[in-house]
Residue, then its C-alpha position, 0 to 999 in steps of 0.5 A: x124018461x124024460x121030465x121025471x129027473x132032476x132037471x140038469x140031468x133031463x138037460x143033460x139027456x135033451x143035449x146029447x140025444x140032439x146031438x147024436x140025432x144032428x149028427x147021425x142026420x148031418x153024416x147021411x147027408x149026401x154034402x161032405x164032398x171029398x172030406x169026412x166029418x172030423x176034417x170038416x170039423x177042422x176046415x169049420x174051426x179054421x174058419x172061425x179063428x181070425x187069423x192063423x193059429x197053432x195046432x195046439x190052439x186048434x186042438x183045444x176046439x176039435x175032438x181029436x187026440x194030438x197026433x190024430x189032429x196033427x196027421x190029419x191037417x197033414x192031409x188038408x195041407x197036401x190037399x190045399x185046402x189048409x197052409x202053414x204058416x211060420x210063427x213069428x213069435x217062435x221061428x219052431x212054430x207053425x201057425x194054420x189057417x185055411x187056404x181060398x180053397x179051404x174056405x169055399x168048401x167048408x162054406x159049400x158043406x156048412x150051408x146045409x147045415x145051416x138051413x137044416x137048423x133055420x128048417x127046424x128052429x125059429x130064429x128066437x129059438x136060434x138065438x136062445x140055443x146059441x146063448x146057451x150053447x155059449x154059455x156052457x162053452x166059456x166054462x171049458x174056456x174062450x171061445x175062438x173069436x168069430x172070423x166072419x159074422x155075416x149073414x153068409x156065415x155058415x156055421x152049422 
């Protein structure tokens, strides 16, 4: 019951039941187009990072084991909506980012997600959970810098 623990464990519990409820509401929603949630979760990180990166990198920021990440940007690829690139710093490697494409339709999907937070929280609250969402993320390492900051932005 929440209130009744220790104060990190009621945390704790607030954090994933707000997790597994936006999740369940967002997979409802009839906004994924023709993508599923994992490769939304890819086209939203690309959007992110301010230039190409490689695959490596991008694995550090999506819950997906290597060779599940590596297929799956296969398909965004052969779909268009995610381009290699090849790395200048080491002629084996491969840098992604996301094609025109790629970018129209991540923002297509993120803005409903966005409005879905404005709808529920004031922008003083937006503010304090991004603080503390941040803050917890540096523990586990760097964040990937922000591409776009604008009002436009469409980060869920």
């Amino acid at each position: 019951m929440p209130g009744q623990g220790a104060p990190a464990n009621d945390a704790w519990e607030a954090l994933l039941s707000a997790h597994a409820a936006l999740m369940k509401q967002f997979a409802a929603e009839d906004i994924w187009a023709e993508l599923s949630m994992r490769e939304y979760d890819v086209l939203y990180t690309l959007s992110k990072c301010p230039g190409p990166v490689r695959i490596s990198e991008l694995n550090r920021h999506v819950l997906l084991s290597q060779p599940a990440l590596s297929r799956l940007v296969e398909r965004l690829a052969e779909r268009g909506l995610v381009q290699r690139h090849a790395d200048p710093a080491d002629g084996r490697g491969v840098r992604l980012s996301l094609t025109g494409a790629g970018r129209a339709l991540q923002r297509q999907i993120g803005r409903p997600h966005a409005r879905t937070m404005t709808a529920t929280l004031s922008s003083g609250e937006l503010r304090e959970l991004e603080t503390i969402c941040r803050k917890l993320a540096c523990q586990t390492g760097p964040l990937l810098v922000a591409a776009d900051n604008s009002p436009e932005d469409t980060r869920p």
